[in-house]
PyMOL commands that place a pseudoatom at each C-alpha (Angstrom):
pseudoatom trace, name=CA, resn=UNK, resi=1, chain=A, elem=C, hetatm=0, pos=[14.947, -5.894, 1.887]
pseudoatom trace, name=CA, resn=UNK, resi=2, chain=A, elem=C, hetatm=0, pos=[16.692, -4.905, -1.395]
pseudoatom trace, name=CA, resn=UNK, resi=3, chain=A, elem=C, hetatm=0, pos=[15.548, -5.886, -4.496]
pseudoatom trace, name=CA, resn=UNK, resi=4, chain=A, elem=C, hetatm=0, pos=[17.781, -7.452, -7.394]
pseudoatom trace, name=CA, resn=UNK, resi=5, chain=A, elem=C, hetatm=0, pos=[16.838, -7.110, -10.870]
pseudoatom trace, name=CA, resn=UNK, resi=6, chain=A, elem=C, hetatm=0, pos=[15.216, -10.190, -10.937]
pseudoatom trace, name=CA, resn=UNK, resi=7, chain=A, elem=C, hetatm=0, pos=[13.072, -9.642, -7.420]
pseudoatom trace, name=CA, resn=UNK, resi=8, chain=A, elem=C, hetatm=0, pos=[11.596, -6.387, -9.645]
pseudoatom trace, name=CA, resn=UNK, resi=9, chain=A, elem=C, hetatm=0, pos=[11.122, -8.592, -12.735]
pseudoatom trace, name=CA, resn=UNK, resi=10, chain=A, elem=C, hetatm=0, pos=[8.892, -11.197, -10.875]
pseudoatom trace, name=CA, resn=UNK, resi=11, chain=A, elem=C, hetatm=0, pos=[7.188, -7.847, -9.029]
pseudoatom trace, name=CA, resn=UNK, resi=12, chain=A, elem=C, hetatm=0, pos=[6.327, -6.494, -12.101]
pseudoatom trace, name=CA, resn=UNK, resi=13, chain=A, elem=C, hetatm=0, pos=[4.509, -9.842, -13.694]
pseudoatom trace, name=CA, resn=UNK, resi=14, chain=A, elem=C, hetatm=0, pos=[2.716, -10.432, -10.168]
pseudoatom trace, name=CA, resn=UNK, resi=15, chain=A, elem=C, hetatm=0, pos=[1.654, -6.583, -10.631]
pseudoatom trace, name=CA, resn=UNK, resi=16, chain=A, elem=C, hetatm=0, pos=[0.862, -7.006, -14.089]
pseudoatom trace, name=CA, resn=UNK, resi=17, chain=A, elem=C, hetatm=0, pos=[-1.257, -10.389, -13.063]
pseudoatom trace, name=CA, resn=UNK, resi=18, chain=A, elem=C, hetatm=0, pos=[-2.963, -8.927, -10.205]
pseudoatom trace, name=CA, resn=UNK, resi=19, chain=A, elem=C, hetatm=0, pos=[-4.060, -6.055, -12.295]
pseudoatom trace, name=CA, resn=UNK, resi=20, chain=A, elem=C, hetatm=0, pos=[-5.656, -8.177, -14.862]
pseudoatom trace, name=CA, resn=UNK, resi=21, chain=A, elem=C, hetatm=0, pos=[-7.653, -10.372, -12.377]
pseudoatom trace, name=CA, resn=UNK, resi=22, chain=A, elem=C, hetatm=0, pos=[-8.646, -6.930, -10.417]
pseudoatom trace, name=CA, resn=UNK, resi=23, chain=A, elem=C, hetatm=0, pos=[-10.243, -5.299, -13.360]
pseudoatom trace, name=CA, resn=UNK, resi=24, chain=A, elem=C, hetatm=0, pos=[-14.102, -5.827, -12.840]
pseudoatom trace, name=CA, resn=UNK, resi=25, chain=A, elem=C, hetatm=0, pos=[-14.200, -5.720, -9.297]
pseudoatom trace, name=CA, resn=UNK, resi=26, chain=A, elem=C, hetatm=0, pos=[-16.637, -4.271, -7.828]
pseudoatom trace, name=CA, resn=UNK, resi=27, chain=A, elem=C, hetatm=0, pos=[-16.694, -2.218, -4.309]
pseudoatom trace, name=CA, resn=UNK, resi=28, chain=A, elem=C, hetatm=0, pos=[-17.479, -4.279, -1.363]
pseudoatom trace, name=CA, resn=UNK, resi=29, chain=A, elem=C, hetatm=0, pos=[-19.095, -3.528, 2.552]
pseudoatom trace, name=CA, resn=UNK, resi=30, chain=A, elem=C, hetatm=0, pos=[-16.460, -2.646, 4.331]
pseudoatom trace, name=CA, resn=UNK, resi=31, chain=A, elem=C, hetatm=0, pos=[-18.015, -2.682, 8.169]
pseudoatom trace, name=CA, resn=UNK, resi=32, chain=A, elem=C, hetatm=0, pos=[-15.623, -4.374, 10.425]
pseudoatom trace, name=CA, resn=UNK, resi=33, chain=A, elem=C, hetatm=0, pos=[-12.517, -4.052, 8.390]
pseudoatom trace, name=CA, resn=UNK, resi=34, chain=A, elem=C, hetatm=0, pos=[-9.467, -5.107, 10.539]
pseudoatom trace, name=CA, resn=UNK, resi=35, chain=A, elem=C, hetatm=0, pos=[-5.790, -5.870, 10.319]
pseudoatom trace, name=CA, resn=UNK, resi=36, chain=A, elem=C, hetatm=0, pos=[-6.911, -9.442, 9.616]
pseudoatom trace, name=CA, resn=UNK, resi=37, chain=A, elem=C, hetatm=0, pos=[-8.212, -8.591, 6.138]
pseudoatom trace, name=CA, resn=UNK, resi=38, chain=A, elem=C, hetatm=0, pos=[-6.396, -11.288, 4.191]
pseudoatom trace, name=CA, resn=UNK, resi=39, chain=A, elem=C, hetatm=0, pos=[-3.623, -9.992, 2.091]
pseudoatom trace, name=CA, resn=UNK, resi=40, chain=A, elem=C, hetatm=0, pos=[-5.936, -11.088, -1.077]
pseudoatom trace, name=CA, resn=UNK, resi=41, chain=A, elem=C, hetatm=0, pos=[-8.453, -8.860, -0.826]
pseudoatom trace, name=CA, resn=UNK, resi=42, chain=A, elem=C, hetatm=0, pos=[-6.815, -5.753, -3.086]
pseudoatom trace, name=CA, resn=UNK, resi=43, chain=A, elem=C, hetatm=0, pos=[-7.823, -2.050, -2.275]
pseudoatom trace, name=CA, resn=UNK, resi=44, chain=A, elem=C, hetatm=0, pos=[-10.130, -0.256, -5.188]
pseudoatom trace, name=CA, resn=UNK, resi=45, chain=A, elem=C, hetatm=0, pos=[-7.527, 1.420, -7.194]
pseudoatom trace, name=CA, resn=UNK, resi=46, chain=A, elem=C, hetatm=0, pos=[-4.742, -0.609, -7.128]
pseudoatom trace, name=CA, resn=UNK, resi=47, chain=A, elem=C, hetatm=0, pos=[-4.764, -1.700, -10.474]
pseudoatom trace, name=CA, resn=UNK, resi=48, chain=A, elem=C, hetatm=0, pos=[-1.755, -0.463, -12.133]
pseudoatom trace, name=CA, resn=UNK, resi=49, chain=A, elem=C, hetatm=0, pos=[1.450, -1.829, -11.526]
pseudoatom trace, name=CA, resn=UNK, resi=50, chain=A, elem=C, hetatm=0, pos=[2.388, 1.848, -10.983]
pseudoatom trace, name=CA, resn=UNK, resi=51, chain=A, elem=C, hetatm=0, pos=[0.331, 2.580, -8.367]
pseudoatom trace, name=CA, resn=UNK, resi=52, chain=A, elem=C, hetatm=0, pos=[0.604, -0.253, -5.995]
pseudoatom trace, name=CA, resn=UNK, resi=53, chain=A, elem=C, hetatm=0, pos=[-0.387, -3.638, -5.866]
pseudoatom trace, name=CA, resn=UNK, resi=54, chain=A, elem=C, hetatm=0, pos=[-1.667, -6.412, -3.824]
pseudoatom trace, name=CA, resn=UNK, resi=55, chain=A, elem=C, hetatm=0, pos=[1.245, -9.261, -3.117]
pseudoatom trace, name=CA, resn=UNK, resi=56, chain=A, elem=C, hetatm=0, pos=[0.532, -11.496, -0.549]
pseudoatom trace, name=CA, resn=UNK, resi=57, chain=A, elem=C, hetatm=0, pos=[3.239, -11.858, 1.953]
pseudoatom trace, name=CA, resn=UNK, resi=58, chain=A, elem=C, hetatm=0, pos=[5.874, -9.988, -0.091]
pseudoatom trace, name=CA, resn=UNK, resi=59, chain=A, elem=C, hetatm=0, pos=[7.604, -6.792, 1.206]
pseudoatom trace, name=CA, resn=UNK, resi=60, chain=A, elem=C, hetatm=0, pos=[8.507, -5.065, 4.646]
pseudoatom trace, name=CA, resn=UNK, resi=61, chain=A, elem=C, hetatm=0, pos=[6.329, -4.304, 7.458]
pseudoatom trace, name=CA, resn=UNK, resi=62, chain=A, elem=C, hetatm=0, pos=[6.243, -0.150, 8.038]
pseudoatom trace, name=CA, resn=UNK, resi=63, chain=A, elem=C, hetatm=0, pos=[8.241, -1.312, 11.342]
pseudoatom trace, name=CA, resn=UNK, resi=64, chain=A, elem=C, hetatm=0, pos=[10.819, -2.943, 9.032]
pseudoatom trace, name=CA, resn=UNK, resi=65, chain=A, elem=C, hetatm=0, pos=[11.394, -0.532, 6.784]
pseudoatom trace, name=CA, resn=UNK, resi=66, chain=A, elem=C, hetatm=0, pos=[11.604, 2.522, 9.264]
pseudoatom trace, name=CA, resn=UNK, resi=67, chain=A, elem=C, hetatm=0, pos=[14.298, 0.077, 10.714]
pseudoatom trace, name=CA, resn=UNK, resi=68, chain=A, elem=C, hetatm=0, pos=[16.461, -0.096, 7.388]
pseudoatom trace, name=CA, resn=UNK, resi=69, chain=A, elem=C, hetatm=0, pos=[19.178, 2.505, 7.059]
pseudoatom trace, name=CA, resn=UNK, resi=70, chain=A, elem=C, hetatm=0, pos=[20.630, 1.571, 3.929]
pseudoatom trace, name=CA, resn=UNK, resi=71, chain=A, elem=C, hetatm=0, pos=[18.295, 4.433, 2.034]
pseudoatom trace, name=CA, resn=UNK, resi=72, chain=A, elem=C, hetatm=0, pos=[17.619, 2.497, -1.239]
pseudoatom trace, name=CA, resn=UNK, resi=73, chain=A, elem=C, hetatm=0, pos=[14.665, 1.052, -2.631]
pseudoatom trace, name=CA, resn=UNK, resi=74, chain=A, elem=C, hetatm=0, pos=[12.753, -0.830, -0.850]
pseudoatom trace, name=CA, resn=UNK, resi=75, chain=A, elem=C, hetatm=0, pos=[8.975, -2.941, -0.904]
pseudoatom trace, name=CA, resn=UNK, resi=76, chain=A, elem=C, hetatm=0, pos=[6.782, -2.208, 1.739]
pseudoatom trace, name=CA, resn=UNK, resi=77, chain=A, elem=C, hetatm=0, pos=[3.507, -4.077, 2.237]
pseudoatom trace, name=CA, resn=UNK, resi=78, chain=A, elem=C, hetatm=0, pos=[0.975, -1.721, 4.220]
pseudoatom trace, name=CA, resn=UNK, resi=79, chain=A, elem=C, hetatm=0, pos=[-2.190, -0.307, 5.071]
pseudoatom trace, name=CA, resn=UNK, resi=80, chain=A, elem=C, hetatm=0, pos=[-3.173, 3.350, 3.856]
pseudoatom trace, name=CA, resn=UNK, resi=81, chain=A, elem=C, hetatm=0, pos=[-4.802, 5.433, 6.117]
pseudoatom trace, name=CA, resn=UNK, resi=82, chain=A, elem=C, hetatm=0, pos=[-5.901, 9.137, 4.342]
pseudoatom trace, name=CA, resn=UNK, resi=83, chain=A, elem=C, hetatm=0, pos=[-6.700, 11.575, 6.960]
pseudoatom trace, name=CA, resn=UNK, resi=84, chain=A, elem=C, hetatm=0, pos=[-9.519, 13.947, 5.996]
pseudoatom trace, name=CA, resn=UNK, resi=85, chain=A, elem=C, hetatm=0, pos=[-6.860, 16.954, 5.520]
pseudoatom trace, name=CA, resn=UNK, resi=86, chain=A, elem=C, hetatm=0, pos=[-5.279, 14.166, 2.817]
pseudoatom trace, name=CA, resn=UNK, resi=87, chain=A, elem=C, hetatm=0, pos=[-2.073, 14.003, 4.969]
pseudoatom trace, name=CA, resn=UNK, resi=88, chain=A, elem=C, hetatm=0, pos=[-1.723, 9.858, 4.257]
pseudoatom trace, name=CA, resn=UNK, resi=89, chain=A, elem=C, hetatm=0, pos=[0.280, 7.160, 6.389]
pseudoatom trace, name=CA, resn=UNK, resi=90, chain=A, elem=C, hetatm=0, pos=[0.896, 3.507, 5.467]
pseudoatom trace, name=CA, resn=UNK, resi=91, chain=A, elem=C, hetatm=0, pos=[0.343, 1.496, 8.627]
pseudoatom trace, name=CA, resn=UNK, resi=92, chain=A, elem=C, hetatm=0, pos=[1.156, -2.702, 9.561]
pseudoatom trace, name=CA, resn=UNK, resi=93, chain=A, elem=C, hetatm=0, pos=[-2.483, -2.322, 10.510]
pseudoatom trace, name=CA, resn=UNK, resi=94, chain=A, elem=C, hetatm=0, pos=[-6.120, -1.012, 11.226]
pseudoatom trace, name=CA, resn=UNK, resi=95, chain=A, elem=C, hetatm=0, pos=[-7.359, -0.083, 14.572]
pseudoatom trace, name=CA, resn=UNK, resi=96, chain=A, elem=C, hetatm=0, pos=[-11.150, -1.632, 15.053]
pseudoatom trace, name=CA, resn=UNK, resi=97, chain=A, elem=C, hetatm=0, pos=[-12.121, 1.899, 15.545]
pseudoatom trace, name=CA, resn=UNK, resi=98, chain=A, elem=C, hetatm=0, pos=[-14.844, 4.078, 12.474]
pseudoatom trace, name=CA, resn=UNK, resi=99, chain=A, elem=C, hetatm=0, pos=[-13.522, 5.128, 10.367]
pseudoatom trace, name=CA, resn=UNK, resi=100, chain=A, elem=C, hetatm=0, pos=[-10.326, 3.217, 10.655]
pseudoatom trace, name=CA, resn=UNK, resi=101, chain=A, elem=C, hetatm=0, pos=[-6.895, 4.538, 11.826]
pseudoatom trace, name=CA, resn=UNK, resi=102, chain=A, elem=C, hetatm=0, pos=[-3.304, 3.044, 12.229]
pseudoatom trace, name=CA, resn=UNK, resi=103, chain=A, elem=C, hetatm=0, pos=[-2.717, 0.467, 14.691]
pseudoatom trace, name=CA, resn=UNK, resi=104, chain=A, elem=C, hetatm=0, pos=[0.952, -0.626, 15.040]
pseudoatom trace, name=CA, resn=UNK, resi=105, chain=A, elem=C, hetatm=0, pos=[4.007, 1.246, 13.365]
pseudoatom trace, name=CA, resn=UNK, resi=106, chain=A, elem=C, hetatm=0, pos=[3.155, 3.649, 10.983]
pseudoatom trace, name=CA, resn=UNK, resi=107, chain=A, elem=C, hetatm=0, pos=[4.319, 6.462, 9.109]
pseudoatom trace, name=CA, resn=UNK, resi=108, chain=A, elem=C, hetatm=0, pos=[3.622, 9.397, 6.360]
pseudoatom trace, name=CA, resn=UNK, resi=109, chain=A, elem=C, hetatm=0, pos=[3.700, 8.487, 2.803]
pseudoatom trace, name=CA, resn=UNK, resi=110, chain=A, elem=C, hetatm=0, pos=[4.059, 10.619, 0.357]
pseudoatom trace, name=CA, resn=UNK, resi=111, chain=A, elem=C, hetatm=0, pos=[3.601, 10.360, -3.777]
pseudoatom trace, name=CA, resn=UNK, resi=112, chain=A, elem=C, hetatm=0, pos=[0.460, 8.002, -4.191]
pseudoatom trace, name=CA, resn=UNK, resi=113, chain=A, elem=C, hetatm=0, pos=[-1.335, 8.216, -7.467]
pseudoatom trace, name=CA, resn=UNK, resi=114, chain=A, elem=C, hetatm=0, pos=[-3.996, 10.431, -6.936]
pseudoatom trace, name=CA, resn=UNK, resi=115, chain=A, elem=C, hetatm=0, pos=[-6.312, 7.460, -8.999]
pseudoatom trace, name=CA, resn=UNK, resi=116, chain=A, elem=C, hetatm=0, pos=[-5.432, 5.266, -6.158]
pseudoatom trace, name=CA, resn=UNK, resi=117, chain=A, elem=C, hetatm=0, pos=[-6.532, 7.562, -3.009]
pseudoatom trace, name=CA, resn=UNK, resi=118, chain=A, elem=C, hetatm=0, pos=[-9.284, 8.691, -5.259]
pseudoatom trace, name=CA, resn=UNK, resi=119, chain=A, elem=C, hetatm=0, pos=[-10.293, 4.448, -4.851]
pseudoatom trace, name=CA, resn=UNK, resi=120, chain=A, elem=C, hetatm=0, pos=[-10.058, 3.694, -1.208]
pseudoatom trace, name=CA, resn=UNK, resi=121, chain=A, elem=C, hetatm=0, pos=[-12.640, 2.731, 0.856]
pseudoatom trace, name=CA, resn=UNK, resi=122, chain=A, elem=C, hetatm=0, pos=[-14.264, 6.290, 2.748]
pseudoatom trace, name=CA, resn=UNK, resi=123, chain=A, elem=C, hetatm=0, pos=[-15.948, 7.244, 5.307]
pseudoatom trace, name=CA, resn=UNK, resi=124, chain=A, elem=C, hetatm=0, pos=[-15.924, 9.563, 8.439]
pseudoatom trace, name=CA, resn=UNK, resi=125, chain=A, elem=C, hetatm=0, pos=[-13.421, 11.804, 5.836]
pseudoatom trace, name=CA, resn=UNK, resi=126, chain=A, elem=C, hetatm=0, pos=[-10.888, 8.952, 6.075]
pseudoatom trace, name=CA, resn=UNK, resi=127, chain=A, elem=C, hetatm=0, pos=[-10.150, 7.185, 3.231]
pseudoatom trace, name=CA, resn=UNK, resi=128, chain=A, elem=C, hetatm=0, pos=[-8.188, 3.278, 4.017]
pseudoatom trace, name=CA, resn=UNK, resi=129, chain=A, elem=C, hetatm=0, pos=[-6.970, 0.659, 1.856]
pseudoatom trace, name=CA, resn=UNK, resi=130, chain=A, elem=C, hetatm=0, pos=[-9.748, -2.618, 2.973]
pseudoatom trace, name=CA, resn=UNK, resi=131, chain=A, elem=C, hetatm=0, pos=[-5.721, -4.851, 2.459]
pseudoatom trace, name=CA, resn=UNK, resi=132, chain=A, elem=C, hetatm=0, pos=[-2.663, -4.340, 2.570]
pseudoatom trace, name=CA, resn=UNK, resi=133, chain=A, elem=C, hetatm=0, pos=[-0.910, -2.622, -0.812]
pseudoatom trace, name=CA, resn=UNK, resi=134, chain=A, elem=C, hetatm=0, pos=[2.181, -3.217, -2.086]
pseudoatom trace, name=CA, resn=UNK, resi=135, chain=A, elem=C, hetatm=0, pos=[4.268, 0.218, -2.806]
pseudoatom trace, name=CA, resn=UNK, resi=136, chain=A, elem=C, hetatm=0, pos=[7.733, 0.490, -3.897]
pseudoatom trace, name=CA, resn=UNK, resi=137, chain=A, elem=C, hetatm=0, pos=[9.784, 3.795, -2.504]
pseudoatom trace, name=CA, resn=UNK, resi=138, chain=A, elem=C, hetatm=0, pos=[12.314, 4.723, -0.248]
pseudoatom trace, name=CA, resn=UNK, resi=139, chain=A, elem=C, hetatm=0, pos=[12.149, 5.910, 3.509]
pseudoatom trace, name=CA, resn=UNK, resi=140, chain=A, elem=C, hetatm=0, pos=[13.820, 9.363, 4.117]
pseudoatom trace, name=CA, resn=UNK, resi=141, chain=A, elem=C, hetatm=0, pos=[13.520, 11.077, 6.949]
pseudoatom trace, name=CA, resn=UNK, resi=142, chain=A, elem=C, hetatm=0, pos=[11.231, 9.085, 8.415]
pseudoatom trace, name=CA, resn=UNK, resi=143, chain=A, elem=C, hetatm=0, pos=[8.889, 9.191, 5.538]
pseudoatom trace, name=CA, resn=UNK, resi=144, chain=A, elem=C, hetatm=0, pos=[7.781, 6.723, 2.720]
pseudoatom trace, name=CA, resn=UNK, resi=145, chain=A, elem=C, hetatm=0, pos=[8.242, 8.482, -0.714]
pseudoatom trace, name=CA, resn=UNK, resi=146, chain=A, elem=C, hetatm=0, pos=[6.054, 6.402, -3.140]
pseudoatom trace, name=CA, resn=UNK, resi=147, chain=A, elem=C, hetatm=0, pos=[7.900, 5.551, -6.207]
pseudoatom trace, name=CA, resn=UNK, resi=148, chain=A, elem=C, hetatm=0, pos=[5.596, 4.477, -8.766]
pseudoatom trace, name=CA, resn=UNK, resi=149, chain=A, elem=C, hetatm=0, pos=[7.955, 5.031, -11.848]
pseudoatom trace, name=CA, resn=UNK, resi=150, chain=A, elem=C, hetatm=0, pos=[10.451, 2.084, -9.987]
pseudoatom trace, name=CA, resn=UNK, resi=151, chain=A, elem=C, hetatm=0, pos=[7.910, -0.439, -10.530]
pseudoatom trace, name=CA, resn=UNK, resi=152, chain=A, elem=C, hetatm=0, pos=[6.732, 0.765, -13.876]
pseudoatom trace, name=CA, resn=UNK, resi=153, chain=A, elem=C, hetatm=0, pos=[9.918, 0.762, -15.755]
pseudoatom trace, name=CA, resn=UNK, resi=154, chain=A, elem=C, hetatm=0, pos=[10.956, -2.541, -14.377]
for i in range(1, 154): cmd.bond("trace and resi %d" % i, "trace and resi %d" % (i + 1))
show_as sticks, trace
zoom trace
């Protein structure tokens, strides 16, 4: 999915929004988090615009956007998984398993906000987003590189 000036407009006032209603939320219990976590339920630390935010339905699967060859920017909607070694993956979802892994497609991401990894659920050594996030970036070489400036100075 590329994204028009306008797409990243409208991305940045939903991130700006969801940031505002986010601040003053408190940590939740996260036993028997699952792929069907509705999309509404943001991860702790995703409360700038710059380091990912919580869109329902908007942006690519990890299956998608490993599937896109056109190399440009591109807004992926995705679990993160943080391995205890801090090697991190963005997955389309969580295996019922403690503490969570990726289920489905995945791959490595690269360039989250250390604030934002720092705010994940944990547990077992594995840190994981309790919804999907919303991260704008590019795939190369089979990796996601988090862009959080794209999203920022749009």
């Amino acid at each position: 999915m590329r994204m028009g000036r306008e797409r990243w407009a409208v991305l940045a006032v939903a991130g700006a929004l969801v940031a505002a209603s986010l601040a003053g939320c408190g940590e939740g219990d996260t036993a028997g988090t699952t792929a069907g976590t509705p999309a509404g339920d943001a991860p702790p630390g995703a409360s700038s615009p710059a380091a990912g935010q919580m869109l329902a339905d908007s942006g690519l699967s990890v299956a998608e956007a490993l599937a896109d060859t056109g190399g440009g920017a591109l807004s992926v909607r995705a679990f993160i998984v943080v391995a205890p070694g801090g090697a991190a993956r963005l997955c389309d979802a969580l295996a019922e398993s403690w503490p969570p892994q990726c289920g489905g497609a995945s791959m490595p991401v690269t360039g989250l906000p250390p604030e934002m990894v720092a705010a994940l659920e944990a547990g077992g050594g594995v840190r994981w987003s309790e919804g999907p996030a919303q991260l704008i970036g590019s795939v190369r070489d089979g990796t996601f590189v988090n862009d959080p400036a794209a999203l920022a100075a749009s």
